[in-house]
C-alpha positions as CSV (number, residue, x, y, z in Angstrom):
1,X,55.9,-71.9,113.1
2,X,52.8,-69.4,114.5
3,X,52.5,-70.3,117.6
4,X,48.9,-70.8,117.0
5,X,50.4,-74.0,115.3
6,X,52.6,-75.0,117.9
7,X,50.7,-74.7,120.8
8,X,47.5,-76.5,119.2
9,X,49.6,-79.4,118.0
10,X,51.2,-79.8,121.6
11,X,48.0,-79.8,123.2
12,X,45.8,-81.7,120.8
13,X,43.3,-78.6,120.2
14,X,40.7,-80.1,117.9
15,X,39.1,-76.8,117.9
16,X,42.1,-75.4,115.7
17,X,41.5,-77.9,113.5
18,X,37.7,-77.7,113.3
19,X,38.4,-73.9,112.2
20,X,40.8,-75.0,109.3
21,X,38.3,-77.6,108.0
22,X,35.2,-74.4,108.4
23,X,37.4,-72.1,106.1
24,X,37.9,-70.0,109.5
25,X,41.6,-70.4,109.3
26,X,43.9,-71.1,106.6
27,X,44.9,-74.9,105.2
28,X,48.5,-73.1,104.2
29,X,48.8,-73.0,107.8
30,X,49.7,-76.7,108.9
31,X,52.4,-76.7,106.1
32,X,55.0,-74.2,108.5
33,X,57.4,-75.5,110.6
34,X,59.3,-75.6,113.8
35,X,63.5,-74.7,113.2
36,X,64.4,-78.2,113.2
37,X,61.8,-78.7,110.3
38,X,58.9,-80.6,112.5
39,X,55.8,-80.2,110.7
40,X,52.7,-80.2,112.6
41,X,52.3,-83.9,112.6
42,X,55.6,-84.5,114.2
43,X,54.3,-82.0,117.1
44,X,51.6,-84.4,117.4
45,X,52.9,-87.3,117.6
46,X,55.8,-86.4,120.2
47,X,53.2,-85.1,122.1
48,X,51.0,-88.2,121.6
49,X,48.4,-86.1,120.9
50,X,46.7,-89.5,118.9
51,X,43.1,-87.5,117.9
52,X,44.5,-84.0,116.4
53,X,46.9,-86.8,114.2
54,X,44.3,-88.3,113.3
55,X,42.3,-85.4,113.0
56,X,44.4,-83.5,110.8
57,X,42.8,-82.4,107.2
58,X,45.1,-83.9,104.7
59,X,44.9,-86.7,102.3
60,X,46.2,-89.7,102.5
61,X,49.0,-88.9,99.7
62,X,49.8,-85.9,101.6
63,X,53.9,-85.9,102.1
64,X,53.7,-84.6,105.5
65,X,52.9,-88.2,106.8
66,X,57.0,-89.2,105.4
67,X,58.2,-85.4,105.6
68,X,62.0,-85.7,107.7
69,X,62.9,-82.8,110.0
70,X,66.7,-81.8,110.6
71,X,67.5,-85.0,111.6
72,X,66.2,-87.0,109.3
73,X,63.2,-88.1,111.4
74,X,59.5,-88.8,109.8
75,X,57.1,-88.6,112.2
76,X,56.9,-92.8,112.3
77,X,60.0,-92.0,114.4
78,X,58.9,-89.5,116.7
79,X,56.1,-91.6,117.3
80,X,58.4,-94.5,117.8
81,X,60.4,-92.5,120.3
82,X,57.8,-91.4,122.2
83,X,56.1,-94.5,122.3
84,X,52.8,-93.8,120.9
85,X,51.7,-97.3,119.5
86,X,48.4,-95.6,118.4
87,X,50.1,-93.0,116.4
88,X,52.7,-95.6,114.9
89,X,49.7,-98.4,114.0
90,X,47.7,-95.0,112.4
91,X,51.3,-94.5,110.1
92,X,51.0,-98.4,109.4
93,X,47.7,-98.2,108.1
94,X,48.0,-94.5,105.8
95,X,51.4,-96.5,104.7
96,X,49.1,-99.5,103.3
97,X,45.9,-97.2,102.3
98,X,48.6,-95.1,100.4
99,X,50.1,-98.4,98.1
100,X,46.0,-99.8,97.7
101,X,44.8,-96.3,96.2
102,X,47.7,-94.9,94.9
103,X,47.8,-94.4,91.2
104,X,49.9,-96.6,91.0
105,X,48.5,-99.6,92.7
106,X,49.4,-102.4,90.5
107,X,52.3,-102.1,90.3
108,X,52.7,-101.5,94.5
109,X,50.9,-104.2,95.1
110,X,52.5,-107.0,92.5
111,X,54.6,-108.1,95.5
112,X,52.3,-107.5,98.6
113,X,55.3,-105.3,100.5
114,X,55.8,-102.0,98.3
115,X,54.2,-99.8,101.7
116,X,56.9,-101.4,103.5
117,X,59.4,-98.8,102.3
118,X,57.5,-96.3,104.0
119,X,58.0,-98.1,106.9
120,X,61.9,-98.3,106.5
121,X,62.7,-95.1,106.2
122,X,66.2,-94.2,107.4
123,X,67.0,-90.7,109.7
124,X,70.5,-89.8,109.2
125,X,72.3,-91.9,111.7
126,X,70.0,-94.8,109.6
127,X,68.3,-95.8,112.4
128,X,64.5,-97.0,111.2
129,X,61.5,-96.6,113.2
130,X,62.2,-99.9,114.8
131,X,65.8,-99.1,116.0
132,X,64.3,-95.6,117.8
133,X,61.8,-97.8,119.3
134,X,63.9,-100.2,120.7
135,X,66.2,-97.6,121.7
136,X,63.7,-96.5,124.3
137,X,62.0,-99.7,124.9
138,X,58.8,-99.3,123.6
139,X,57.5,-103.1,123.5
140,X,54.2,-101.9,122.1
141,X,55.5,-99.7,119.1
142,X,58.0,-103.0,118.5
143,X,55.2,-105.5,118.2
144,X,53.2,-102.9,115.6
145,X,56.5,-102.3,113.5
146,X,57.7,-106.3,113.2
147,X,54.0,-107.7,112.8
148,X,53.9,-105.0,109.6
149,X,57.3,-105.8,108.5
150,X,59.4,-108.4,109.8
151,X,62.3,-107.6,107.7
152,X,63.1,-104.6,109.8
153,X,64.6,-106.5,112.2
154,X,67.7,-107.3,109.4
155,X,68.4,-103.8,109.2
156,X,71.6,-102.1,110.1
157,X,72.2,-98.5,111.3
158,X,75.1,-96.3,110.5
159,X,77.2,-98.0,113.1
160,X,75.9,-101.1,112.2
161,X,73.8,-101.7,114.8
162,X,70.6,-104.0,114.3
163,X,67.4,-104.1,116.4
164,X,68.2,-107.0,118.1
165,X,71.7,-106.0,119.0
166,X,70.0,-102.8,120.5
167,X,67.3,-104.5,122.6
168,X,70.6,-106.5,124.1
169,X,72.7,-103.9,124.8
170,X,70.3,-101.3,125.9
171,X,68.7,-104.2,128.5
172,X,65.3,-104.9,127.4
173,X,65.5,-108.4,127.3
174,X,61.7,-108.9,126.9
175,X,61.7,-106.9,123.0
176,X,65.0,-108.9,122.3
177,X,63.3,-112.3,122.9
178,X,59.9,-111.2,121.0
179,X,62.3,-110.3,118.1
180,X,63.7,-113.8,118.1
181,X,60.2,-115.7,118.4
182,X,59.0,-113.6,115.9
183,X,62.0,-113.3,113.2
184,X,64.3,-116.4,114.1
185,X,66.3,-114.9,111.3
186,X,66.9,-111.6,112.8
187,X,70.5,-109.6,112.2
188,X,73.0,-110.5,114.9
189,X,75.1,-107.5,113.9
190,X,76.6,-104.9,116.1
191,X,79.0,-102.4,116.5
192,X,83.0,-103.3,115.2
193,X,82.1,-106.7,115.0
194,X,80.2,-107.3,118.2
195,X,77.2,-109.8,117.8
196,X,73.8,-109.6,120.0
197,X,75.5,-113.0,121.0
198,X,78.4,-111.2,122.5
199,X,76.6,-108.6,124.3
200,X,73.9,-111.0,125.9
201,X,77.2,-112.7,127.1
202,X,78.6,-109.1,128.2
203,X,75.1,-108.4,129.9
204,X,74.9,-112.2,131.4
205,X,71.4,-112.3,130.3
206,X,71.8,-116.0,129.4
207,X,69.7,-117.0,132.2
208,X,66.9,-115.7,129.7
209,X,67.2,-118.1,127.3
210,X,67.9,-115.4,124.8
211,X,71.4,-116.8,124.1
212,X,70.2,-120.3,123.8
213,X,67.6,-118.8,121.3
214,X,70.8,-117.0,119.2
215,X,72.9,-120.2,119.1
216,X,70.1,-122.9,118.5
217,X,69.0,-120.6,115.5
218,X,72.5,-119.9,114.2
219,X,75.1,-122.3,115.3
220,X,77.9,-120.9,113.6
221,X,77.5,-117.4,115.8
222,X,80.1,-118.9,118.2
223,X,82.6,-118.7,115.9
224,X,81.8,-115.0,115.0
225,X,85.0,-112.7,116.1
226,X,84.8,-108.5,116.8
227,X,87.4,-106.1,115.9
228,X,90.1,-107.9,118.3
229,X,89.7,-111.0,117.6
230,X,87.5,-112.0,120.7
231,X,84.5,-114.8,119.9
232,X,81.7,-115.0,122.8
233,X,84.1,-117.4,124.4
234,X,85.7,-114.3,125.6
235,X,83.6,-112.4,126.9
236,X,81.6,-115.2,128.5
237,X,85.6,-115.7,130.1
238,X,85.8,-112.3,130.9
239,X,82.8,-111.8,132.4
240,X,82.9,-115.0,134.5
241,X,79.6,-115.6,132.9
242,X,79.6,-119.6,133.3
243,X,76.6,-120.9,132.6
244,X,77.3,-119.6,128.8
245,X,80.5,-121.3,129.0
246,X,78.4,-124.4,129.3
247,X,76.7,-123.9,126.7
248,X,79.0,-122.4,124.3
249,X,81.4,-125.6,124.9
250,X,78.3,-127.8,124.6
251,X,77.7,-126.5,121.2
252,X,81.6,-126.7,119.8
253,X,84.0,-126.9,122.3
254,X,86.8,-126.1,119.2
255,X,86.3,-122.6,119.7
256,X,88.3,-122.9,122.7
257,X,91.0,-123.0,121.2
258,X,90.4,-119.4,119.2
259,X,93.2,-117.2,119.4
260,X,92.3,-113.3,119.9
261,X,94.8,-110.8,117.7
262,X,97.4,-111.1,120.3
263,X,97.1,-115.0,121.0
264,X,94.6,-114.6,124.0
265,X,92.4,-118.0,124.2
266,X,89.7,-118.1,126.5
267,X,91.7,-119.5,128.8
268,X,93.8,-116.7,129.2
269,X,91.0,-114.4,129.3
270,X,89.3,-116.1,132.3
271,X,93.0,-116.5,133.8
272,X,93.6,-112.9,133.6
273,X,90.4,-111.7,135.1
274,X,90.7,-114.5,137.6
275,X,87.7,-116.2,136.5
276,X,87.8,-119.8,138.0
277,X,84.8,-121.5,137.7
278,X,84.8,-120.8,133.8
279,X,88.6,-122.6,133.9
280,X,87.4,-125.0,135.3
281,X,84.8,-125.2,132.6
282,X,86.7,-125.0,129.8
283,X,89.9,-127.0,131.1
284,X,87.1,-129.9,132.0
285,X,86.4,-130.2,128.4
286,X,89.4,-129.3,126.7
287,X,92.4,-129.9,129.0
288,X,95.4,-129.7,126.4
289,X,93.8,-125.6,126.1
290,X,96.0,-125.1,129.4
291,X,98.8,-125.8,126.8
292,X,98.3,-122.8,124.6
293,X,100.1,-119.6,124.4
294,X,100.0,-116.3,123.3
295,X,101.8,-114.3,120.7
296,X,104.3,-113.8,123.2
297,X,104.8,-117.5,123.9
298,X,102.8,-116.8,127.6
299,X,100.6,-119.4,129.0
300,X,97.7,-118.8,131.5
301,X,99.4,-118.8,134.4
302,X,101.7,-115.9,132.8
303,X,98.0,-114.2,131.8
304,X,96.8,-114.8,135.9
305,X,100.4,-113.1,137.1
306,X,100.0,-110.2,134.5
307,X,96.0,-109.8,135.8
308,X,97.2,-109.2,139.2
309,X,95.1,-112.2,140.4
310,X,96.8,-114.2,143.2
311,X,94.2,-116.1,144.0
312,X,93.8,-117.6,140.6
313,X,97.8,-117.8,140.7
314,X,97.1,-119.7,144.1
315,X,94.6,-122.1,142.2
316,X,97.1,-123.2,139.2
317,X,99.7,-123.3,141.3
318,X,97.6,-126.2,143.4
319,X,96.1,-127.5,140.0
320,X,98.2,-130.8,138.9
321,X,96.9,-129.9,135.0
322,X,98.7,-126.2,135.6
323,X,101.7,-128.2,136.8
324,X,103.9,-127.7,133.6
325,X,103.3,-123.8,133.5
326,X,104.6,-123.1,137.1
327,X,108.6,-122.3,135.6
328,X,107.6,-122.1,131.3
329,X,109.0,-119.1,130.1
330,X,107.6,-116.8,127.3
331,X,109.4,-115.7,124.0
332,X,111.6,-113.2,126.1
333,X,113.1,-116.2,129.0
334,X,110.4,-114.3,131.8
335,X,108.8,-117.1,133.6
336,X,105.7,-116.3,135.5
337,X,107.4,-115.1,138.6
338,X,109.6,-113.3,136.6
339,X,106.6,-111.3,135.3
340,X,105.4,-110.7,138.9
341,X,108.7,-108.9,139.6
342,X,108.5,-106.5,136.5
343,X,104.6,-106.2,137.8
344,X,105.7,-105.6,141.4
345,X,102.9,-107.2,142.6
346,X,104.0,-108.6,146.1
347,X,100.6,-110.3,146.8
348,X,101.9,-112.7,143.2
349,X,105.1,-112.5,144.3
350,X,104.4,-114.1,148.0
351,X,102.2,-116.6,146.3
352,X,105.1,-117.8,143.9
353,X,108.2,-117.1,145.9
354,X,106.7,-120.0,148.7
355,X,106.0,-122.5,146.4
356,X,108.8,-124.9,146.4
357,X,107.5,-125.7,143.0
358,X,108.8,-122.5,141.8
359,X,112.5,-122.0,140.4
360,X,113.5,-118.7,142.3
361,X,116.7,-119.0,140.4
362,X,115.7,-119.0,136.9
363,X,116.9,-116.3,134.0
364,X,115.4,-115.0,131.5
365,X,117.2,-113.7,128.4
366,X,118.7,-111.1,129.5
367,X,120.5,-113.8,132.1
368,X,118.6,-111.7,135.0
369,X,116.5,-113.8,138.2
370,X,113.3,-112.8,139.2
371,X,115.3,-110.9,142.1
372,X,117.4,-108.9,140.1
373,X,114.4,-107.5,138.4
374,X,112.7,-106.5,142.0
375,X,114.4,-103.0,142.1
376,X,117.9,-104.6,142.3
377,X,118.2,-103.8,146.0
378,X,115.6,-104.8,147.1
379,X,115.9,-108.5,149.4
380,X,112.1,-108.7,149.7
381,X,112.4,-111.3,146.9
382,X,115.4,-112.9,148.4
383,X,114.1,-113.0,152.0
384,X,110.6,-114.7,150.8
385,X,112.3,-117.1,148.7
């Protein structure tokens, strides 16, 4: 591109174009391009240079308005990711001015929405003007985008991303809750199975209402599993993320009782990350849940001993509803304090080894105690007990 071009574009010299439209300079000029194939308008708009857009001499079925660079962007998305609402609303309105004097305007119009495809135009990671614009937040360039075309927000990226699951994860609450006012219906769909419902959970930006909004819209979201298995009950356990236990449990408390791909409930999620309020949640509701195991036949308190988290051992151990998990072994004969010796974890070990509770001399399958497994040797186990 002359630099002439270039420099005019960045800076918005309305001059250059004066010249072009006087026959001074040539028209062939604003057809060159950068190396990564911007034209002159995608200059302009990632510079928000709004007037030399606007002011550019070309029709209105000119393809340089839907012309992609190396990436695969229009200038819609440039605009989108630099956040110039102006230049995105002027793309909105040659979009519809295209379709309403195009040759072919009866057949564009029979449906009201053929100028929408301009406005769903895909770069090559699929993202659509809207994803780029939530991407970086722009509430402005949002509102333009979804007022135009509200089916945008049911579109999916090359990683399966949508708009909505975007605005959660990259914390812009604000765009995510417009987008659910505006488009109840919006697509919940993330990355290897992870919903916009799982990572307002991850992000605990229940508080907000927005997860309220997801599950009062689409009940059956709760039950939606990602790639391992885990349901929002998970992560809401994981996270310690209580009040969205409530309301998860409030909705259906069945799903507590949703096994991951290795047999993890809730339960043993919380248990693990020593997560005790949200036990106490889901145990309040659902008490036999303290009853399930995993695909290894371990219960929660196995899952708190494996976490490391003597404190929440402490808890179950004092807990009369924990009571028949203290000695339960798993599919190999380990009981919990058995597991604490393989873990070496003497802060478990201290807790278990003083509860009278506790069956010191217990063996597993392979007929060893909990002592035997603590480096043989070593009385630690022995002297505690």
């Amino acid at each position: 591109m002359d630099r002439s071009v270039y420099e005019a574009a960045r800076s918005g010299d309305l001059g250059f174009l004066k010249k072009i439209r006087d026959g001074d300079l040539s028209i062939n000029l604003l057809l060159q391009k950068t190396p990564k194939n911007n034209n002159i308008l995608h200059l302009a708009a990632e510079f928000k240079q709004v007037n030399f857009f606007r002011g550019v001499p070309i029709d209105n079925q000119s393809p340089l308005f839907w012309d992609t660079n190396n990436k695969g962007d229009t200038p819609m998305h440039v605009a989108a990711k630099a956040g110039c609402d102006e230049v995105v609303g002027l793309l909105i309105n040659r979009a519809r001015i295209l379709y309403t004097e195009g040759a072919d305007e009866e057949s564009a119009l029979a449906d009201g929405k053929a100028y929408k495809d301009l406005l769903r135009i895909k770069n090559l990671i699929e993202d659509t003007g809207l994803h780029v614009a939530i991407k970086y937040g722009h509430l402005k360039v949002v509102i333009l985008l979804v007022e135009a075309d509200p089916e945008l927000c049911c579109f999916t990226n090359s990683a399966n991303e949508s708009p909505l699951f975007l605005a959660i994860t990259k914390g812009f609450p604000r765009i995510a809750r417009y987008m659910l006012e505006k488009f109840p219906t919006s697509s919940l769909h993330g990355i290897n199975g992870v919903t916009a419902l799982h990572a307002a959970i991850t992000r605990n930006i229940s508080c907000k209402g927005i997860v309220k909004m997801m599950v009062s819209r689409n009940p059956e979201i709760i039950k939606e599993v990602d790639a391992n298995g885990w349901t929002p009950l998970h992560y809401a356990a994981l996270t310690g993320n209580v009040r969205a236990t409530r309301l998860l449990m409030q909705q259906d408390s069945s799903i507590s009782y949703i096994l991951d791909k290795s047999g993890m409930s809730a339960l043993h999620v919380a248990a693990y990350a020593g997560r005790r309020k949200v036990m106490e949640v889901l145990t309040q509701v659902r008490p036999d849940t303290c009853e399930l195991v995993n695909h290894k036949g371990q219960t929660v308190l196995h899952a708190a001993v494996l976490g490391g988290q003597f404190v929440t051992v402490r808890y179950i151990l004092r807990t009369s509803k924990f009571a028949g998990l203290i000695n339960e072994a798993d599919n190999d004969g380990n009981t919990p304090l058995h597991l604490a010796a393989i873990q070496r974890s003497l802060a478990v070990i201290k807790t278990m080894a003083r509860n009278p509770r506790v069956d010191n001399t217990a063996i597993n399958n392979q007929h060893l105690k909990a002592a035997d497994i603590f480096l043989g040797d070593n009385i630690e186990l022995t002297r505690l007990a």
